[in-house]
N, C-alpha and C positions, 0 to 999 in steps of 0.2 A: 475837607480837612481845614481846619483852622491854621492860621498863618500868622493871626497878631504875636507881638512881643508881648511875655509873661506878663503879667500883674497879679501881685497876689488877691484874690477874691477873699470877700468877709464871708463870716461865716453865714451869715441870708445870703448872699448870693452863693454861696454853694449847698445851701439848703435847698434853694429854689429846683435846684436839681435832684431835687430827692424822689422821681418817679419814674415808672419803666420796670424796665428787665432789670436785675441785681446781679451780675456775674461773679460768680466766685471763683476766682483762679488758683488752682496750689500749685507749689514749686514744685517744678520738674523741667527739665531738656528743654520742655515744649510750650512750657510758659507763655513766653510772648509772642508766640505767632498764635496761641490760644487765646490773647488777651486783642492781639490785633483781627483777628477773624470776629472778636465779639463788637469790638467798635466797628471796622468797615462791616456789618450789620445792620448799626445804631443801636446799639447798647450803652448807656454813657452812663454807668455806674459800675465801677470796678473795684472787688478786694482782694488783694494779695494774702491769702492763708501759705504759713511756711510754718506745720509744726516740730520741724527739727529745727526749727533755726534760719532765720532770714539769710538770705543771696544777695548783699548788696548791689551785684551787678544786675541783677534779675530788676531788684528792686528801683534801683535807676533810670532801666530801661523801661520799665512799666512808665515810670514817672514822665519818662520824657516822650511815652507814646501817650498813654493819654491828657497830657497838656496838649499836645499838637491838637488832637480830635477835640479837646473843651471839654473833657470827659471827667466824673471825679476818680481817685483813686485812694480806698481806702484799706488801711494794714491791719490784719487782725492780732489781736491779741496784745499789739506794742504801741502804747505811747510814744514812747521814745524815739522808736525807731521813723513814726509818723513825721515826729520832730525833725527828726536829723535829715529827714530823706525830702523835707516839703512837701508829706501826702498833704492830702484832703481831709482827714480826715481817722480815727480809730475804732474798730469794731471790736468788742469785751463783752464777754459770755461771761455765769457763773462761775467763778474759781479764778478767774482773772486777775491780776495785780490791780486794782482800780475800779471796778464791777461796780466794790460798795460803797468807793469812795468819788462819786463824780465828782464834786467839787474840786477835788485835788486834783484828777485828770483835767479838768477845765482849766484848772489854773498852771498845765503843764501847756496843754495844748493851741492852749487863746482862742483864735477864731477860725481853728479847726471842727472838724463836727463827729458829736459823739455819739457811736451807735450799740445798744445794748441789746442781747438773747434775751427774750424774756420768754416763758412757758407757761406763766399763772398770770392771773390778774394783780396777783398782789405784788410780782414781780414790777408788773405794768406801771401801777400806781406807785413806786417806789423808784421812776426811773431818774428823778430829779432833773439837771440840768442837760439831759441827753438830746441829742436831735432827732434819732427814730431809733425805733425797739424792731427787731429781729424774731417776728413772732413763729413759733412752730416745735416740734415738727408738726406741719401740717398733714400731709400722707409719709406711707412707711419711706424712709431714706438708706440709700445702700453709701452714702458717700459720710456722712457723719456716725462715728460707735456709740456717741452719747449724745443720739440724737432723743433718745427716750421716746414713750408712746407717742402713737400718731393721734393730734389734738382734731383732726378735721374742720372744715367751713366753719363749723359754729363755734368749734372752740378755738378758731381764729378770730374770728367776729367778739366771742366773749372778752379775751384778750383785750384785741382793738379798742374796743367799747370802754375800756377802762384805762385809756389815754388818749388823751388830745393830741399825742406826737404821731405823724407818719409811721405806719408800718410797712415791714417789709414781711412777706410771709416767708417760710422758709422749709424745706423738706419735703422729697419728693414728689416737687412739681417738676414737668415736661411737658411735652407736646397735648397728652392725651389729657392734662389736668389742668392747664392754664388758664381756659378758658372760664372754668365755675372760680376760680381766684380772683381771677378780671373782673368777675359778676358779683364779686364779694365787697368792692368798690374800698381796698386797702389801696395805699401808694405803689409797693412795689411789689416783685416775686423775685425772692431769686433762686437762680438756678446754682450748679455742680457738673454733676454729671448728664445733662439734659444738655449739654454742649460739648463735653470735654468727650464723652462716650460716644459721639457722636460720630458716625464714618466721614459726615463732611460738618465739619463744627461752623463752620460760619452759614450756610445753608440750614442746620437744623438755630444757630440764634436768628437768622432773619426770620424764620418760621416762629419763634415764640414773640419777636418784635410784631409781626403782622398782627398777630391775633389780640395784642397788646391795646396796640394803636386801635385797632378796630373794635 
């Protein structure tokens, strides 16, 4: 566990961590001891999804476990709330406040880091000043409704190919599919329910960190 006193990191250095497992935590009861199972892990990439409406307390508490760990944490769908709360960071899908206007998120955010859905190439190429793109669905996903058709390896790869920024692949990856992700030689994957569904969630994210690393 990390122990230094805060400093707030630039936006490279919290870039620099843009690899690994991608955990995506939604609000519920169980939030942080599902967000703490994902760091004592070593997972050190984390986003808080809350589509009713963010939990300040939730969100605080996230913030102040992964600063301990050195870990990022980033919020989906709110600028603002990334702002106020000192994430890491904002994640914006199509239909977002901000999707189309990165510049203006940028200049909301400063040297926080900006992470966009993308599903097309044309997406890709049009991500402007963002720090990684959110590529997928890659296989079918039971945790996202609009997660749209499953694009598979190649039309992750096609995607990628058509930005120079870090990806993250996204939809239904777990255990059984990590590994051809891995071999796809994107930055990140992240999970949902590959943790959260899990009977022991921190045993099945050590299991997707292993196969990472290795």
């Amino acid at each position: 566990m990390a122990t230094d006193a805060h400093v707030t990191p630039s936006r490279v250095r919290r870039a620099a961590l843009l690899h690994g497992i991608y955990a995506i935590v939604n609000e519920s009861a169980g939030a942080l001891e599902l967000a703490r199972a994902c760091v004592d892990a070593g997972i050190r990439i984390l986003q808080y999804r809350a589509k009713r409406g963010i939990v300040a307390g939730t969100l605080q508490s996230l913030r102040t476990l992964t600063r301990d760990w050195g870990a990022l944490l980033i919020v989906n769908d709110d600028a603002e709330a990334a702002v106020e709360f000192d994430c890491d960071g904002v994640h914006l899908g199509p239909g977002d406040d901000g999707f189309a206007d990165v510049a203006g998120v940028r200049a909301r955010v400063e040297q926080r880091l900006i992470g966009l859905s993308c599903g097309t190439e044309a997406e890709a190429r049009a991500a402007g000043d963002a720090d990684y793109l959110g590529v997928g669905s890659v296989y079918c996903s039971a945790s996202k409704d609009d997660a749209g058709e499953p694009i598979g390896i190649a039309g992750l790869l096609r995607v990628a190919r058509a930005s120079a920024l870090p990806v993250a692949a996204i939809g239904g990856i777990d255990a059984f599919t990590i590994a051809d992700v891995r071999r796809s030689g994107v930055a990140m994957a992240a999970v949902i329910s590959a943790v959260s569904a899990a009977r022991d969630p921190r045993a099945a994210a050590e299991a997707l960190v292993r196969v990472w690393r290795a």
